[in-house]
LODOBA-101062 format. One line per field, with one value per atom (N, C-alpha, C, CB): atom name; z, y, x. Coordinates in nm, 2 decimals, padded with zeros to 4 digits. Atoms other than C-alpha are relative to their C-alpha. Glycine has a CB too. Example, Ala and Ser with C-alpha at 12.3 -4.5 7.8 and 13.67 -1.06 7.14 Angstrom:
residues 2
a: c(N,CA,C,CB,N,CA,C,CB)
zz: c(00.00,00.78,00.00,00.12,00.00,00.71,00.08,-00.14)
yy: c(-00.12,-00.45,00.12,00.00,-00.11,-00.11,00.11,00.05)
xx: c(00.09,01.23,00.09,-00.10,-00.09,01.37,-00.08,00.04)
END
This chain:
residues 196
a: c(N,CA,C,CB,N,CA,C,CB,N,CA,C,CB,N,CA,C,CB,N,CA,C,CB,N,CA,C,CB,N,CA,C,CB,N,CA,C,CB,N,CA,C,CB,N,CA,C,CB,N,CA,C,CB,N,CA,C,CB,N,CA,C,CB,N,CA,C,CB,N,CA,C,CB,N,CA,C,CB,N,CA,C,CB,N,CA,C,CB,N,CA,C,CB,N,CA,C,CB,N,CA,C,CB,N,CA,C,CB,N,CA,C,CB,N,CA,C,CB,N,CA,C,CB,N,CA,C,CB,N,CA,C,CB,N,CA,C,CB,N,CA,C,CB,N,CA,C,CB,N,CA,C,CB,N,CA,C,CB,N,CA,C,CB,N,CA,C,CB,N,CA,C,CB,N,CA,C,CB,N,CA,C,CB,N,CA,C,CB,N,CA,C,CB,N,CA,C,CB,N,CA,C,CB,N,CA,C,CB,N,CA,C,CB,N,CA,C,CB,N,CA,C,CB,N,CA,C,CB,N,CA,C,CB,N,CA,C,CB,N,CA,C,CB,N,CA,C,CB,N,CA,C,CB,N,CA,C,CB,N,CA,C,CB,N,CA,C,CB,N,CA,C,CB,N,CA,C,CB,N,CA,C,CB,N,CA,C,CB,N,CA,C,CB,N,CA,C,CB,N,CA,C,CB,N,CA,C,CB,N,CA,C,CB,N,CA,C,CB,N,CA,C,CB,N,CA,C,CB,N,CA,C,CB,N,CA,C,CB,N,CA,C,CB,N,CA,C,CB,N,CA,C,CB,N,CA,C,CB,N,CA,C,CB,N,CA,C,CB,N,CA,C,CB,N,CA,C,CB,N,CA,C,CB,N,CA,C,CB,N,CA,C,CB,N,CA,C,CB,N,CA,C,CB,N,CA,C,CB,N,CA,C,CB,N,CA,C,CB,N,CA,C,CB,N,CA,C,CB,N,CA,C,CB,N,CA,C,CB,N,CA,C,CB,N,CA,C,CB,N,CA,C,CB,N,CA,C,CB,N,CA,C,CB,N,CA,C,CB,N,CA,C,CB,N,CA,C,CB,N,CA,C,CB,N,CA,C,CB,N,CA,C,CB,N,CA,C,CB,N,CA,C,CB,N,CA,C,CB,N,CA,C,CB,N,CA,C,CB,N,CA,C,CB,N,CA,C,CB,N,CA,C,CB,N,CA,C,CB,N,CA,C,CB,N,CA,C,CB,N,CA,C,CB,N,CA,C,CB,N,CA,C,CB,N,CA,C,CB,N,CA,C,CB,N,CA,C,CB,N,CA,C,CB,N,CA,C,CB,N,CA,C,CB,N,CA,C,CB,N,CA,C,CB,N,CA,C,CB,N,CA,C,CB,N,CA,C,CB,N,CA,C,CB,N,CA,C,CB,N,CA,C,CB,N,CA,C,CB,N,CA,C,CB,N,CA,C,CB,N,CA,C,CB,N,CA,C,CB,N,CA,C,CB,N,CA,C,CB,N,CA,C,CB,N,CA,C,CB,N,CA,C,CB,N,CA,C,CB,N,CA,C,CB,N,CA,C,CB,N,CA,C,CB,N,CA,C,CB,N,CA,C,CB,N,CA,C,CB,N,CA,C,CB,N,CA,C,CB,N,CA,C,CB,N,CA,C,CB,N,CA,C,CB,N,CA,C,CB,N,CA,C,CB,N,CA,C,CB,N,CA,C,CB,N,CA,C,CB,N,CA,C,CB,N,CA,C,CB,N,CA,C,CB,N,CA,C,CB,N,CA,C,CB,N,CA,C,CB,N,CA,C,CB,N,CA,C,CB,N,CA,C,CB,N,CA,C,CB,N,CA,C,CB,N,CA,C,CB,N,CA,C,CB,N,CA,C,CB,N,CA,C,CB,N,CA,C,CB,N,CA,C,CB,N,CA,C,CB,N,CA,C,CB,N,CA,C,CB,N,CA,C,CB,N,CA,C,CB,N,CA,C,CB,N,CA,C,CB,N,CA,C,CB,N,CA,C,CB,N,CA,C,CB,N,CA,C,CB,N,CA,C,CB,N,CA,C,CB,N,CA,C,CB,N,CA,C,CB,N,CA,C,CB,N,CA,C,CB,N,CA,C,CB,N,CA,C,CB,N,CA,C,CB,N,CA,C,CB,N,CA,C,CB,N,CA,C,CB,N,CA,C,CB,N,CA,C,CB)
zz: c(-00.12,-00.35,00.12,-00.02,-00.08,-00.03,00.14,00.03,-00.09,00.22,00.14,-00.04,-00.14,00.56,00.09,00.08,-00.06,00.76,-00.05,00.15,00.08,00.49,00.00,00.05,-00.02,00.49,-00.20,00.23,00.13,00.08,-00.02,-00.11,00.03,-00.03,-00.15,00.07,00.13,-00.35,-00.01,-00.04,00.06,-00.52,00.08,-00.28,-00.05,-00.37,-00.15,00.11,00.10,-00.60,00.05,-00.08,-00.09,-00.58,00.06,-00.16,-00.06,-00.45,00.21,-00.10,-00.07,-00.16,00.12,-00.04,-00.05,-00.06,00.12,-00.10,-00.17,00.23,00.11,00.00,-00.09,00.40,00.01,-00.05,-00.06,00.42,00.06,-00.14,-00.09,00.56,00.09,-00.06,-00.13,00.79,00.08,-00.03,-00.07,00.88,00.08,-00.12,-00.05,00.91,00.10,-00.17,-00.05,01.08,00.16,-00.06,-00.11,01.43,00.04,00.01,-00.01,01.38,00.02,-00.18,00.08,01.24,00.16,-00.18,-00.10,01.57,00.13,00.02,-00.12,01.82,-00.07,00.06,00.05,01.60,-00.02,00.09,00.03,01.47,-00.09,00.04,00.17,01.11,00.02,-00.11,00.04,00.95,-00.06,-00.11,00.04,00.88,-00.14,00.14,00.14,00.47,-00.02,-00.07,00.11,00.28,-00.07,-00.21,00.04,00.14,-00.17,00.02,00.11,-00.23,-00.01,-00.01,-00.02,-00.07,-00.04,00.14,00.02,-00.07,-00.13,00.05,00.15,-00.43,-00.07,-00.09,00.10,-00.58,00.01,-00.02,-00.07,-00.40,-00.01,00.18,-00.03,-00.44,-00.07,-00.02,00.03,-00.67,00.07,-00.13,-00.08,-00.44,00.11,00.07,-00.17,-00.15,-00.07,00.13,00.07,-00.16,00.17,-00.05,-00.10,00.09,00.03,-00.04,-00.04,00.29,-00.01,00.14,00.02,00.22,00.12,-00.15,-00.13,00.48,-00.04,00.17,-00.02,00.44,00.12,00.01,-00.09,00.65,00.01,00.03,-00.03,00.82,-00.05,00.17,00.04,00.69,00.13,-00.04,-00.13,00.87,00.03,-00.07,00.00,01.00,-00.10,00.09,00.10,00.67,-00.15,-00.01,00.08,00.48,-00.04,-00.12,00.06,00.37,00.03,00.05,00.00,00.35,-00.08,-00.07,00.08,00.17,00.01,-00.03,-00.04,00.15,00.07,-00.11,-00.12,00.42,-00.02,00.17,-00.04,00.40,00.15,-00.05,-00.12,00.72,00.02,00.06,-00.04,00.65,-00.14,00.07,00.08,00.44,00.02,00.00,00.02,00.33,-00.17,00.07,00.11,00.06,-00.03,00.03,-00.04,-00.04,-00.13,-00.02,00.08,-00.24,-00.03,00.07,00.08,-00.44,00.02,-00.15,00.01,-00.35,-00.10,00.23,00.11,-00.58,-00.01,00.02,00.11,-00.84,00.12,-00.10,-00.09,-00.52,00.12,00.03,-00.14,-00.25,-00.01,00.10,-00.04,-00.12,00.16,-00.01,-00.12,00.19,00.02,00.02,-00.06,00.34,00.08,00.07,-00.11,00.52,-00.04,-00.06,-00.04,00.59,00.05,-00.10,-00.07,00.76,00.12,00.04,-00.09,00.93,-00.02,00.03,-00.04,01.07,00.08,00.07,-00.12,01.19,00.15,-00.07,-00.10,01.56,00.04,00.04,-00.03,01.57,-00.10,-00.03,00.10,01.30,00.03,-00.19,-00.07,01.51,00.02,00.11,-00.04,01.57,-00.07,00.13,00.09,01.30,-00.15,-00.05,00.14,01.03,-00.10,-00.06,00.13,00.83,-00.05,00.03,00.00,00.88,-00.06,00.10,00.06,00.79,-00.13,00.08,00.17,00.46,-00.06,-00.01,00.05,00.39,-00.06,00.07,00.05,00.41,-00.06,00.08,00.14,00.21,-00.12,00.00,00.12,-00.06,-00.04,00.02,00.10,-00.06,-00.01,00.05,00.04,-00.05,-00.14,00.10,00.17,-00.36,-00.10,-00.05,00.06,-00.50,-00.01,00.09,00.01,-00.43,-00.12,00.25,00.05,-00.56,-00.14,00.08,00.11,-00.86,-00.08,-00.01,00.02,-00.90,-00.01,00.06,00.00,-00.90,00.10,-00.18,-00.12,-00.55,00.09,00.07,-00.03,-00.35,00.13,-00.04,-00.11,-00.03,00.07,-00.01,-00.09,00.22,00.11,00.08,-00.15,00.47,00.03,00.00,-00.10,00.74,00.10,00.09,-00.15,01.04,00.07,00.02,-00.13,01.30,00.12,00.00,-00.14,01.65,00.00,00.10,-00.01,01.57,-00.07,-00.06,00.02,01.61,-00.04,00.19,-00.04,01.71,-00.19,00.25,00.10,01.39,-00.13,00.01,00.10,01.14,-00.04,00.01,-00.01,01.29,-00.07,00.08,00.06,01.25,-00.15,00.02,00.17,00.85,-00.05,-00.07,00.04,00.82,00.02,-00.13,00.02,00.89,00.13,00.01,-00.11,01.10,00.04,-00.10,-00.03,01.31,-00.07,00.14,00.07,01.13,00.07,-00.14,-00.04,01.23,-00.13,00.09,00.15,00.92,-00.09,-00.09,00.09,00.63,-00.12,00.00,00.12,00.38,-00.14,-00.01,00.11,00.09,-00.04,-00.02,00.01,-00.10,00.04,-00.09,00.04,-00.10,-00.08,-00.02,00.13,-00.43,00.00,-00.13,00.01,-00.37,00.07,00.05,-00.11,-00.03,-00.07,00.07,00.08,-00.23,-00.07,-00.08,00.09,-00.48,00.05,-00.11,-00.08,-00.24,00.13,00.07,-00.03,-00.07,-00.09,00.00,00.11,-00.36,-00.01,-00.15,-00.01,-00.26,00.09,00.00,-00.11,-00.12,00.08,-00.03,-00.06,00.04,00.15,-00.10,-00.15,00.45,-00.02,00.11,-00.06,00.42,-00.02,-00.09,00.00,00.25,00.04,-00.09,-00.10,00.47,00.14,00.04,-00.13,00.76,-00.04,00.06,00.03,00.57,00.01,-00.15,00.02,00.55,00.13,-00.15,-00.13,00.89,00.01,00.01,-00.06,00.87,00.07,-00.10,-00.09,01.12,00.03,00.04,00.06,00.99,00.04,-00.19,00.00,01.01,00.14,-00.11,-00.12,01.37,00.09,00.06,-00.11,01.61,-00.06,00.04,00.00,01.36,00.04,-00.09,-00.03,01.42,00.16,-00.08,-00.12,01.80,00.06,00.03,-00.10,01.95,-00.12,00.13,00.14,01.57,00.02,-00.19,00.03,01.49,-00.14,00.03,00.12,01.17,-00.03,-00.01,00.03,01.01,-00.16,00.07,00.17,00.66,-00.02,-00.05,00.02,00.53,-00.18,00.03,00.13,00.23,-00.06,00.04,00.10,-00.02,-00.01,-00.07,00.01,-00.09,00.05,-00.02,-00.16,00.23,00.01,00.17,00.01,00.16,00.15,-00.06,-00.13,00.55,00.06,00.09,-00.02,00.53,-00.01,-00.10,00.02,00.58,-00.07,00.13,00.11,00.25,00.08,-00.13,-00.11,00.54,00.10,00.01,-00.21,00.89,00.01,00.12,-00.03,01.05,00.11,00.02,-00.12,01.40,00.08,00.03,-00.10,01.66,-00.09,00.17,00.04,01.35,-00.03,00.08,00.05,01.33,-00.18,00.06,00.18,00.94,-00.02,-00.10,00.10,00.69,-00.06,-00.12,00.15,00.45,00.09,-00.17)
yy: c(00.07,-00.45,00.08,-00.04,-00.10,-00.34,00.01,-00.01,-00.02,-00.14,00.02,00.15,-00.07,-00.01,00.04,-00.09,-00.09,00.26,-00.05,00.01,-00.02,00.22,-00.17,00.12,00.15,-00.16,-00.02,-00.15,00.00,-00.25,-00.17,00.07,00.15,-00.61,-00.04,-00.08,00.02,-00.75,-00.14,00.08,00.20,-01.11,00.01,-00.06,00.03,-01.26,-00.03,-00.17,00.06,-01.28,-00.10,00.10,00.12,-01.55,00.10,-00.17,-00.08,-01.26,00.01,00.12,-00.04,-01.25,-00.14,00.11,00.11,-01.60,-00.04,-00.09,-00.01,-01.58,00.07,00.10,-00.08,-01.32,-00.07,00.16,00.10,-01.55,-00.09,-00.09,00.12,-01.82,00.07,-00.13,-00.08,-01.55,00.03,00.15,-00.03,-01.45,-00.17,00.07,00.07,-01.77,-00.13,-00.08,00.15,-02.00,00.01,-00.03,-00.03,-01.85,-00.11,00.21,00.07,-02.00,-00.18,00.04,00.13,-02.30,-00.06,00.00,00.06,-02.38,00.00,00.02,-00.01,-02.28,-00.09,00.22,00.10,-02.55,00.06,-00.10,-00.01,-02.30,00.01,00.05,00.00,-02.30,-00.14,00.18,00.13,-02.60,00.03,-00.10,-00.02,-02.57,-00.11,-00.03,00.00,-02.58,-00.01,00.10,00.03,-02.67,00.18,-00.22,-00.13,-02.34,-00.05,00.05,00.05,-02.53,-00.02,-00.13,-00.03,-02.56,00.15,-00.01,-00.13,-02.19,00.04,00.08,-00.05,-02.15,-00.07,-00.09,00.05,-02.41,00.06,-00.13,-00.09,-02.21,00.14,-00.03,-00.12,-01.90,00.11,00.03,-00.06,-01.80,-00.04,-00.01,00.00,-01.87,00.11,-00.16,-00.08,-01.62,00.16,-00.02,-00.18,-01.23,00.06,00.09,-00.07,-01.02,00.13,00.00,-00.12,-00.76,00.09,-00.02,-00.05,-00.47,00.10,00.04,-00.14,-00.17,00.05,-00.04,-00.07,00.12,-00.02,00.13,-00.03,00.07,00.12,-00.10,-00.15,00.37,-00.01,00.05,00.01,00.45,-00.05,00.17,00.06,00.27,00.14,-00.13,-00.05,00.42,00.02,-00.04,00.02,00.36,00.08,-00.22,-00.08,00.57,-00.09,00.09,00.10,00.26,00.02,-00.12,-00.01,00.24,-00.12,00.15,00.10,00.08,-00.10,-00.05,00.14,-00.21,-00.09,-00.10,00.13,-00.47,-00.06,00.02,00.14,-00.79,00.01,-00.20,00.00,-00.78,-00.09,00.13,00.16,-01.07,-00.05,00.02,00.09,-01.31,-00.11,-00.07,00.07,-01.57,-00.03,00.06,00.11,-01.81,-00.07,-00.10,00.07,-01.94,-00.15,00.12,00.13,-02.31,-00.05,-00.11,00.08,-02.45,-00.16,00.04,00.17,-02.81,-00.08,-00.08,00.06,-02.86,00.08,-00.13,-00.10,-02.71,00.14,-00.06,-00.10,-02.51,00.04,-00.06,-00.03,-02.50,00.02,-00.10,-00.07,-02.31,-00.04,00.14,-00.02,-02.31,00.11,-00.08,-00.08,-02.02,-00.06,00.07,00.10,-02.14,00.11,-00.22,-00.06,-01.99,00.15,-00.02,-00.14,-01.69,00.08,00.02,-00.09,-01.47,00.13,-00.04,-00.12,-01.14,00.02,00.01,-00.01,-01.01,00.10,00.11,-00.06,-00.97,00.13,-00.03,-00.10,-00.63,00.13,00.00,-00.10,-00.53,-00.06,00.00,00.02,-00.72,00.09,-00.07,-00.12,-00.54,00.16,00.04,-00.12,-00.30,-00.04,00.03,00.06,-00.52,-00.03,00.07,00.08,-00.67,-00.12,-00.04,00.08,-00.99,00.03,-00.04,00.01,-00.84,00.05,00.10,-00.09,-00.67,-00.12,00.15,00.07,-01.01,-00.10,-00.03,00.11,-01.23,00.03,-00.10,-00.09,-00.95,-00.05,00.21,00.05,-01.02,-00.17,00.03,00.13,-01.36,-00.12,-00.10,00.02,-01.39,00.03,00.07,-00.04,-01.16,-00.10,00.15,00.10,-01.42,-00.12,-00.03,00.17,-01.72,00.07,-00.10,00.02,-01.56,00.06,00.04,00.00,-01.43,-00.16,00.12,00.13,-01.79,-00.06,-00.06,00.08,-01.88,-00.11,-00.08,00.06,-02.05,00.03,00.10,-00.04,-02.10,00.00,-00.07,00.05,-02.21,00.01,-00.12,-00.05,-02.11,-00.08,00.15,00.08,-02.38,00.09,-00.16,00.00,-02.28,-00.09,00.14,00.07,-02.46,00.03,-00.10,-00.08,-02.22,00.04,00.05,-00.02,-02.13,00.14,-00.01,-00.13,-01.79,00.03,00.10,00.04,-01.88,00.17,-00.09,-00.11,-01.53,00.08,00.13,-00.10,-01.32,-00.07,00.03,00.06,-01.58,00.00,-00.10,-00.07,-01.55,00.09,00.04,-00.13,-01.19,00.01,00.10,-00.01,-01.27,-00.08,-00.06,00.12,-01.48,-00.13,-00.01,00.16,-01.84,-00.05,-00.04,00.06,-02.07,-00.16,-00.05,00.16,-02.39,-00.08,-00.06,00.14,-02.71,-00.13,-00.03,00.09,-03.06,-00.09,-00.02,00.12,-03.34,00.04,-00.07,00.00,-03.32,00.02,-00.15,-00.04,-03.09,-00.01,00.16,00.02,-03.29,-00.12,-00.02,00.10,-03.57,-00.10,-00.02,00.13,-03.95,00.02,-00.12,00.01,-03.89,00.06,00.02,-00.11,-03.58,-00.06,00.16,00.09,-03.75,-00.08,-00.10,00.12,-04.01,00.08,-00.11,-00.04,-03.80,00.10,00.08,-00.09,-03.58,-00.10,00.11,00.10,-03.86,-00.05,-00.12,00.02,-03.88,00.13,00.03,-00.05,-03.59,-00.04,00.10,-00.01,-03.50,00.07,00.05,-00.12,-03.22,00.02,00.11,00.02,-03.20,00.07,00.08,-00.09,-02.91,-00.09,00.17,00.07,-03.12,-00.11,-00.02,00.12,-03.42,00.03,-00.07,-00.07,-03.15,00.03,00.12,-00.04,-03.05,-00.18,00.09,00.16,-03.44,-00.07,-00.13,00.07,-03.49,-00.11,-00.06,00.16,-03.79,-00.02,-00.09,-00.02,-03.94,00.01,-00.08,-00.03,-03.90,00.15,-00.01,-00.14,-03.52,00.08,00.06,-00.07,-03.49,00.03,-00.06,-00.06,-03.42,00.15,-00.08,-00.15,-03.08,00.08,00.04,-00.07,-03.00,00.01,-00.06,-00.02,-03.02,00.09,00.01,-00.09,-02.79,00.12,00.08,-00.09,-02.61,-00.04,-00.09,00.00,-02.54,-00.03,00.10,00.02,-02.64,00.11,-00.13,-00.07,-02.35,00.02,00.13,00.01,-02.30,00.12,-00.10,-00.12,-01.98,-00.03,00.14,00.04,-02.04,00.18,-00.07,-00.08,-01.75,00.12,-00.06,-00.05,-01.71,00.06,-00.04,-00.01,-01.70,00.18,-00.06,-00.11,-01.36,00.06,-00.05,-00.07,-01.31,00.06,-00.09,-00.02,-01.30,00.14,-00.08,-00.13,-00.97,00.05,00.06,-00.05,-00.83,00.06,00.11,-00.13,-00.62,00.01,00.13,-00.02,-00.61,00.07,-00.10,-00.13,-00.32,-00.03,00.12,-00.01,-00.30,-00.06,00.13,00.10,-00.56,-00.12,00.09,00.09,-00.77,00.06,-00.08,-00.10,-00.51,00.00,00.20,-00.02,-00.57,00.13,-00.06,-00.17,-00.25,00.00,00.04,00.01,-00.41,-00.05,-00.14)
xx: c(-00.05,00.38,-00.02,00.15,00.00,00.31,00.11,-00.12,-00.13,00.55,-00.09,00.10,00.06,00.52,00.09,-00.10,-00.06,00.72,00.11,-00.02,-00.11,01.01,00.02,00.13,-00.08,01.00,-00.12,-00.06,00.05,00.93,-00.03,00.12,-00.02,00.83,00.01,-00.13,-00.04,00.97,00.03,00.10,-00.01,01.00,00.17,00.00,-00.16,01.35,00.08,00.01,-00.08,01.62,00.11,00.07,-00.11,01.91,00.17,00.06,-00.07,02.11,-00.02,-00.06,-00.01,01.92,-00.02,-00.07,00.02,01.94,00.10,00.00,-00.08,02.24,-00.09,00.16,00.10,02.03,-00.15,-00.03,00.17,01.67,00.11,-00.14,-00.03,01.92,00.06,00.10,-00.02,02.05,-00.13,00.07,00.12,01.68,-00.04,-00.12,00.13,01.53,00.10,-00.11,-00.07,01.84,00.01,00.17,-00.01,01.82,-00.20,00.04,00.15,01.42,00.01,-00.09,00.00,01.53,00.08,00.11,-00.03,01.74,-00.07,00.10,00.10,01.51,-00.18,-00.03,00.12,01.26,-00.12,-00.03,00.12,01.04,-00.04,-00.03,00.01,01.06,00.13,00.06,-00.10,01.23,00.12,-00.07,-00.12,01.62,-00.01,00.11,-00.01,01.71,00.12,-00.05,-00.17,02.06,-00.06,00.01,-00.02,02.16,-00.08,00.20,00.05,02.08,-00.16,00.07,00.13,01.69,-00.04,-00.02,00.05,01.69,-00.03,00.07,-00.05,01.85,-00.16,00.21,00.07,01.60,-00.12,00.01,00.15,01.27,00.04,-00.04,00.00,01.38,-00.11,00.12,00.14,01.09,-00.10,-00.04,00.12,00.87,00.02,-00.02,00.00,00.98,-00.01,00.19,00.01,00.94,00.08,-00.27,-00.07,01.15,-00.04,00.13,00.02,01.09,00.14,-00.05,-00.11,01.36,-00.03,00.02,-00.01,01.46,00.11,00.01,-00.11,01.67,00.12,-00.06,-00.05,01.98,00.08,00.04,-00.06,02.12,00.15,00.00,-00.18,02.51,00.04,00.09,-00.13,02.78,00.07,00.15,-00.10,03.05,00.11,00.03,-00.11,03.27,-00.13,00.07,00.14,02.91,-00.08,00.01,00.10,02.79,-00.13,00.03,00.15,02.43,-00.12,-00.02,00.08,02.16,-00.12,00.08,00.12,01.86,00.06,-00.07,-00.07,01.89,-00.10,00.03,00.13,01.65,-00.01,00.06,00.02,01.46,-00.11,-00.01,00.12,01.21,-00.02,-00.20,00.03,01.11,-00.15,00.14,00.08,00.84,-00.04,-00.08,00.05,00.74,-00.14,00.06,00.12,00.43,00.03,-00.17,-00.03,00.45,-00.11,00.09,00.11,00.19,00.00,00.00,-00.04,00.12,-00.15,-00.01,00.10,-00.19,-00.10,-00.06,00.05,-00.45,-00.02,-00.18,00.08,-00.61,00.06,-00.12,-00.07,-00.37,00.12,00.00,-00.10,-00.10,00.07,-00.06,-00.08,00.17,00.06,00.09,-00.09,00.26,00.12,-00.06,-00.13,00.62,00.11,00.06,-00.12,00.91,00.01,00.09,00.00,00.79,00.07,-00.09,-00.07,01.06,00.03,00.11,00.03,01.12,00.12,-00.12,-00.09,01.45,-00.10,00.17,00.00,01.40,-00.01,00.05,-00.02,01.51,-00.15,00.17,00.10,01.19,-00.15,00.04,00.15,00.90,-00.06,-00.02,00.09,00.62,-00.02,00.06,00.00,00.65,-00.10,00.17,00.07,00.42,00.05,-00.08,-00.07,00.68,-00.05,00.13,00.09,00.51,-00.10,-00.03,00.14,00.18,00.06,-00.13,-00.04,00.32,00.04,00.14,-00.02,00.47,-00.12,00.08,00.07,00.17,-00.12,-00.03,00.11,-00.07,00.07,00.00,-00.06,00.19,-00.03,00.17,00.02,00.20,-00.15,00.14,00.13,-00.18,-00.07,-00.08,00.03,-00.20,00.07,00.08,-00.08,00.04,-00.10,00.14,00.07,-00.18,-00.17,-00.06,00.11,-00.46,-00.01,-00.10,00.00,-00.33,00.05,00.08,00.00,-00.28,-00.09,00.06,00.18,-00.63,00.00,-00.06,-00.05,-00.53,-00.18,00.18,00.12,-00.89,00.06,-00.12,-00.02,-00.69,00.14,-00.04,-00.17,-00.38,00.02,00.00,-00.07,-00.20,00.08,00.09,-00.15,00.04,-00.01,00.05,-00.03,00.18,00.06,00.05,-00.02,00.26,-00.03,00.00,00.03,00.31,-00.06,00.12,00.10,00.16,-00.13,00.07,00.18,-00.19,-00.06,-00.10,00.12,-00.35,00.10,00.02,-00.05,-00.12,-00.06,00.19,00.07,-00.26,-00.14,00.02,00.11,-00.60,-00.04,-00.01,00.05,-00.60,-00.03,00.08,00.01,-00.54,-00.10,00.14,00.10,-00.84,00.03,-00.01,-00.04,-00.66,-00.09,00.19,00.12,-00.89,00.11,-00.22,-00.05,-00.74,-00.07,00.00,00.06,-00.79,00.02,00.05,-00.01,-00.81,00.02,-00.10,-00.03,-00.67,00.06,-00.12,-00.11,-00.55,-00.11,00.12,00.15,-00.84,00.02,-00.06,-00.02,-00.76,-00.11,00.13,00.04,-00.92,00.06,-00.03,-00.09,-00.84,00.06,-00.05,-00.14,-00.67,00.09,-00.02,-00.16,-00.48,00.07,00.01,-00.06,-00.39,00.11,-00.11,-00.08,-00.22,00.07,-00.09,-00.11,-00.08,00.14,-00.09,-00.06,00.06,00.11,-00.14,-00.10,00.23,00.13,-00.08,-00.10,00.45,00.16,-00.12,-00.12,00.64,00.10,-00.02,-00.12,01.02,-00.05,00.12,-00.04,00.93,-00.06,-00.04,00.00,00.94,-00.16,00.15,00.12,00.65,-00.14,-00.01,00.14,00.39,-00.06,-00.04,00.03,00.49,-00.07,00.12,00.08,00.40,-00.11,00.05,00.12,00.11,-00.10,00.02,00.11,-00.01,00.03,00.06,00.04,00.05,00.09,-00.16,-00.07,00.28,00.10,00.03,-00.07,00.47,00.16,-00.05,-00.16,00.84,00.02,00.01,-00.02,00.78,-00.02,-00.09,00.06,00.60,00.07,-00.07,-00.05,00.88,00.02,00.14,00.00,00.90,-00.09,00.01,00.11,00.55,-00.07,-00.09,00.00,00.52,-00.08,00.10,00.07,00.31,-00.07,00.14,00.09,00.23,-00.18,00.07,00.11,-00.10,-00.04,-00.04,00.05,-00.27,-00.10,-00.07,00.11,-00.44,-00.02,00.02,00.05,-00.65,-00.04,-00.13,00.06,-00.74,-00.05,00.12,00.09,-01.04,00.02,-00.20,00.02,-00.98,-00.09,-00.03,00.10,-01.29,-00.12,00.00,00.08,-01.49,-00.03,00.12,00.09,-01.70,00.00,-00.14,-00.01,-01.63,00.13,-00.03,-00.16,-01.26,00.08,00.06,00.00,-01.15,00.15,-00.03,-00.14,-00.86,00.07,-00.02,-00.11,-00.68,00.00,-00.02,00.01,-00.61,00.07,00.03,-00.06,-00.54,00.08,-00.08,-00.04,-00.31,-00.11,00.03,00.01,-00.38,-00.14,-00.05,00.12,-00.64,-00.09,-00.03,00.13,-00.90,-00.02,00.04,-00.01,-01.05,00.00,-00.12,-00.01,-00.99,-00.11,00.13,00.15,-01.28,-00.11,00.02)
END
């Protein structure tokens, strides 16, 4: 799993499911991630992997791991993936928590034999840097289309574009990142620069 300047990333347990609804609910009211029932979290929680961080002792010596981000990725069929629920306490932007998160949950998709990565975010240029490319529609068949109409779930109604879901997606971007794409670079370094 990978860290960076003492920040560790590890599967979520259902331990650590108050703290992702502490990370991600300040998002969720400023409409930039989609607000969850606490019971959302519990029933997804194998899907998310948390960023951990030493916190310094309190004043009473306390000490210890602090969740300081989070992210999920959700399989919506044989070949596709959603990254979603990507947050970052404020106070640990700019340090690559984010990027240490969505290396993990790329290794995740593709130890899933996953060829393909949605998000729908306002952080066009940080997705970029990871290989993701704007899209236009909805890069499914007619049949998945249809089969994928069948779900509950808000993300793959944002992923299918339909109009029930569009006041969440407002000003989001649609982006795809193919796997496979022999151009796509396994690593980005500080400000996007590839490592491979």
């Amino acid at each position: 799993m990978p860290t960076t300047s003492a920040v560790r990333v590890r599967p979520a347990l259902p331990a650590d499911v108050r703290a992702v609804r502490a990370l991600v609910e300040p998002y969720a009211q400023a409409r930039i991630l989609l607000a969850k029932e606490m019971v959302g979290y519990y029933e997804a929680v194998q899907e998310f992997v948390v960023a951990e961080a030493e916190d310094p002792a309190t004043d009473d010596g306390a000490g210890g791991p602090r969740v300081v981000g989070c992210g999920a990725l959700h399989v919506m069929w044989d070949d596709l993936a959603e990254i979603r629920t990507l947050a970052v306490d404020p106070a640990w932007r700019g340090r690559r928590v984010g990027h240490a998160l969505v290396v993990e949950l790329l290794a995740r998709a593709r130890a899933l034999g996953l060829r393909r990565v949605f998000c729908l975010t306002f952080e066009v240029e940080f997705f970029r840097a990871h290989g993701f490319r704007a899209i236009e529609g909805t890069p499914v068949s007619h049949d998945v289309y249809a089969e994928l109409l069948r779900s509950h779930d808000d993300g793959v109604a944002e992923f299918l574009d339909l109009a029930r879901v569009k006041p969440n997606t407002l000003g989001n971007t649609r982006m795809l990142l193919d796997l496979d794409d022999p151009d796509r670079p396994d690593e980005v370094g500080p400000g996007g620069a590839p490592l491979s």
